[in-house]
Legacy VTK file of the C-alpha trace (Angstrom):
# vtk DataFile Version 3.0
C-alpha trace
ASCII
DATASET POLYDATA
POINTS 211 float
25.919 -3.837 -22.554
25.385 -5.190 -18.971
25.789 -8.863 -20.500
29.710 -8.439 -21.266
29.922 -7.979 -17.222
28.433 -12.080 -17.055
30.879 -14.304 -16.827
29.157 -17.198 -19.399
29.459 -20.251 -17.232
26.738 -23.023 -16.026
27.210 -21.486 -12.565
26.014 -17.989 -13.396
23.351 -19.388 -15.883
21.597 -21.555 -13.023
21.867 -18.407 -10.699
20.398 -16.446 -13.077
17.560 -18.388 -13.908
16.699 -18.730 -9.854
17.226 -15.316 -9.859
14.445 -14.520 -12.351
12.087 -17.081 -10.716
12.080 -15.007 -7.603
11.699 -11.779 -9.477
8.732 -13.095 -11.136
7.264 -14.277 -7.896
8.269 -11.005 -6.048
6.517 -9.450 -8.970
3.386 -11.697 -8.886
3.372 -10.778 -4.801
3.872 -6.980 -5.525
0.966 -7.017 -7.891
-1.719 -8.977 -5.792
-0.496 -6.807 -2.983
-1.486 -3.861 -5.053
-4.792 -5.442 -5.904
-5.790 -5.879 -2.229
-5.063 -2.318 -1.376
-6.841 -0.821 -3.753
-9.799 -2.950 -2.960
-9.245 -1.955 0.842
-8.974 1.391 -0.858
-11.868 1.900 -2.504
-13.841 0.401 0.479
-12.347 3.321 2.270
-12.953 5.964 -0.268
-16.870 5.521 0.059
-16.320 5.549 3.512
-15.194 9.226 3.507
-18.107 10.211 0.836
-20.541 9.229 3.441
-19.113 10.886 6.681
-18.233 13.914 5.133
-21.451 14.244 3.797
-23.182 13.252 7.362
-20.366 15.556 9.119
-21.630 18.561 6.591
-25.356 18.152 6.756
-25.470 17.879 11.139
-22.586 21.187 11.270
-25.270 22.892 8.938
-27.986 22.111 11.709
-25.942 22.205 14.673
-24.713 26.072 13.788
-27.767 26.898 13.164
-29.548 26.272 16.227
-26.180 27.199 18.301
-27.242 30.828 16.337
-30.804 30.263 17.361
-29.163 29.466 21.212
-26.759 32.685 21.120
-29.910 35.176 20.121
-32.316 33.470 22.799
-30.038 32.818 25.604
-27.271 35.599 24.743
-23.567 34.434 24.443
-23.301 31.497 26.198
-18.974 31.525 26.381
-19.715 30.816 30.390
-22.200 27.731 29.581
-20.073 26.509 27.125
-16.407 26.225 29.622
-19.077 23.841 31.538
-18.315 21.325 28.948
-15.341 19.081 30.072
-12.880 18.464 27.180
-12.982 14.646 26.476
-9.566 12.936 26.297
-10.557 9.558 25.851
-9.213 8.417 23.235
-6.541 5.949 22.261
-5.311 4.916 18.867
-4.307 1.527 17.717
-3.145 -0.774 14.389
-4.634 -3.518 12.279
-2.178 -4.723 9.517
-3.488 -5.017 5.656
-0.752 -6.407 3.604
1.962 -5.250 5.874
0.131 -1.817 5.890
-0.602 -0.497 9.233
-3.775 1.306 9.318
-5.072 2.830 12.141
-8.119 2.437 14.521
-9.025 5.292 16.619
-10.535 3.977 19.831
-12.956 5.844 22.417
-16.281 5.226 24.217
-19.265 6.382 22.459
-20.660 7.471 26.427
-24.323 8.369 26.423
-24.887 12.157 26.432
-25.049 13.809 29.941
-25.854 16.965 30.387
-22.602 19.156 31.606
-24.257 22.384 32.853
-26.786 24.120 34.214
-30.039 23.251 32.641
-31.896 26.403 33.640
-29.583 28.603 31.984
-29.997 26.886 28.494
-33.189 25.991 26.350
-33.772 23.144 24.024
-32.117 24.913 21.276
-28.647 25.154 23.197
-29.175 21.176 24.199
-29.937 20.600 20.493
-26.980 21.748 19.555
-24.831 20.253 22.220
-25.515 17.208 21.035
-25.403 17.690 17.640
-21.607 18.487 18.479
-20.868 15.149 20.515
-22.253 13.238 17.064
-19.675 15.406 14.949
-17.086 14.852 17.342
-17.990 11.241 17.164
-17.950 11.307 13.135
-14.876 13.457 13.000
-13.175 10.904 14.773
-14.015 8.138 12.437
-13.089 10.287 9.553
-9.919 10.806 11.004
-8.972 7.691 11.260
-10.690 6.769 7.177
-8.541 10.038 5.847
-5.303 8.439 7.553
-6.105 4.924 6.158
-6.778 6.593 2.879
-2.953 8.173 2.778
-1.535 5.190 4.058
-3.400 2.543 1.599
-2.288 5.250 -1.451
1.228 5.593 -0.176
1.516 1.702 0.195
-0.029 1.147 -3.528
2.156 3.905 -5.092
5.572 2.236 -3.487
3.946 -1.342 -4.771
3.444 0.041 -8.100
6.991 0.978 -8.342
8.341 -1.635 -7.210
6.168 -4.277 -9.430
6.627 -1.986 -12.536
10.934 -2.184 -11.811
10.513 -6.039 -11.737
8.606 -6.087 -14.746
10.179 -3.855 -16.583
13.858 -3.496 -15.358
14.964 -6.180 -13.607
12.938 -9.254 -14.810
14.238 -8.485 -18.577
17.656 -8.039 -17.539
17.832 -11.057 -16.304
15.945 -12.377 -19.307
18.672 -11.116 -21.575
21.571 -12.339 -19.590
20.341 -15.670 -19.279
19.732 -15.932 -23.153
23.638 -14.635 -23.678
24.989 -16.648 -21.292
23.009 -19.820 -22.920
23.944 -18.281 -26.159
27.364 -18.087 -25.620
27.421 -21.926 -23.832
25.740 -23.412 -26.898
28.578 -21.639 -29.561
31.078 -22.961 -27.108
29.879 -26.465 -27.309
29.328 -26.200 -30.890
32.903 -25.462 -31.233
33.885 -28.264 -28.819
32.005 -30.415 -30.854
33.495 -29.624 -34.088
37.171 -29.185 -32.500
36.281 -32.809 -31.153
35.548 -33.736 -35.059
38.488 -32.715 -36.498
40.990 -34.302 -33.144
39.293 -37.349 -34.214
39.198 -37.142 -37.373
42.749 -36.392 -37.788
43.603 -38.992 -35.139
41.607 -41.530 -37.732
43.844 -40.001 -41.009
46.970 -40.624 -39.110
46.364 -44.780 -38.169
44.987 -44.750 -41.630
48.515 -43.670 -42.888
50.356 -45.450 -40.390
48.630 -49.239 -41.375
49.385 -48.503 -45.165
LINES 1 212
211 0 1 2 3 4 5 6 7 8 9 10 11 12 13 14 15 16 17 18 19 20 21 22 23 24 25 26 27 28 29 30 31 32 33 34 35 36 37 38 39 40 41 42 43 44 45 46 47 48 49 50 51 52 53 54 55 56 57 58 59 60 61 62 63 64 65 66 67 68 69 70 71 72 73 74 75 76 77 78 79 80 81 82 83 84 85 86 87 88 89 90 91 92 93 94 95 96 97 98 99 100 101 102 103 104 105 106 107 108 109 110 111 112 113 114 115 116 117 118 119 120 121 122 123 124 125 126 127 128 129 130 131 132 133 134 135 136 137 138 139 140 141 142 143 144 145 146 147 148 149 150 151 152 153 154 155 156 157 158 159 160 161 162 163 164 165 166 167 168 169 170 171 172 173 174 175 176 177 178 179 180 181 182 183 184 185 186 187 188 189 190 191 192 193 194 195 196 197 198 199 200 201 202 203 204 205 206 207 208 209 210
């Protein structure tokens, strides 16, 4: 057992018990830590449900009338290279519980129209912009989706960690204290009793020597 490796002195016992005080706040930390991410969590989780399903419906419309553009206006690979790729974007961190989640940054810029407009047709502008708002919605899922890993990462390493000191380490310390106090209490009960006889024997011996 672990216990024969504690020395059973006061020393060790008052350790002990400080240690187990700060295991049971660590775990008390660990486990509203947990709590807070799961609630950050779940805000999260709806927050995917409703881009994804916002992302799905406008790709369904925006393919659709690009396919209406491509039959009325033929392929349109030259219209399309008009379209400057947008790098503006940056990417920075909020903290939740020591959790770094991330916040994708970029400017929402009104849409301009990038090429020739008597090339195209309403159909073609249609779905030009229906591609800026997915690009726009893509972006925020990107960031949700990261959050989301992070946030489940962050609760699974909590979990683990509150489950060790609830299970492992708080109990250990549990049982050593209680054989270390166990072992202190027989030690003064034989103290006590050795005292007993010292002075009882002590008491026999003037009895003996006054007669």
């Amino acid at each position: 057992m672990a216990n024969k490796q504690v020395f059973p002195t006061k020393g060790n016992l008052l350790a002990l018990k400080k240690s187990v005080k700060l295991a049971e706040l660590g775990y008390d930390l660990m486990d509203r830590k947990r709590n807070i991410l799961i609630r950050e969590m779940m805000k999260q989780i709806e927050k995917v449900r409703t881009l994804r399903d916002e992302i799905s419906h406008i790709y369904q419309r925006a393919y659709l009338t690009l396919q209406e553009a491509n039959i009325t206006l033929g392929v349109i690979n030259d219209i399309a290279k008009a379209i400057p790729i947008d790098n503006n974007i940056d990417i920075t961190y909020r903290s939740v519980m020591g959790v770094e989640i991330p916040k994708v940054l970029y400017e929402e810029d009104e849409v301009k129209i990038r090429y020739g407009i008597s090339s195209t047709n309403t159909k073609f502008d249609y779905a030009y912009k229906s591609f800026l708002k997915v690009r726009d919605l893509i972006l925020i899922l990107a960031e949700v989706d990261n959050s989301l890993y992070r946030l489940a990462n962050a609760i699974r390493k909590s979990r683990k960690r509150a489950n060790a000191l609830k299970n492992i380490v708080i109990p250990d310390y549990q049982e050593k204290i209680k054989f270390i106090a166990n072992t202190l209490e027989e030690k003064e009960r034989e103290e006590f009793v050795r005292r007993k006889i010292i002075k009882s024997n002590q008491q026999n011996k003037l009895l003996k020597d006054n007669s």
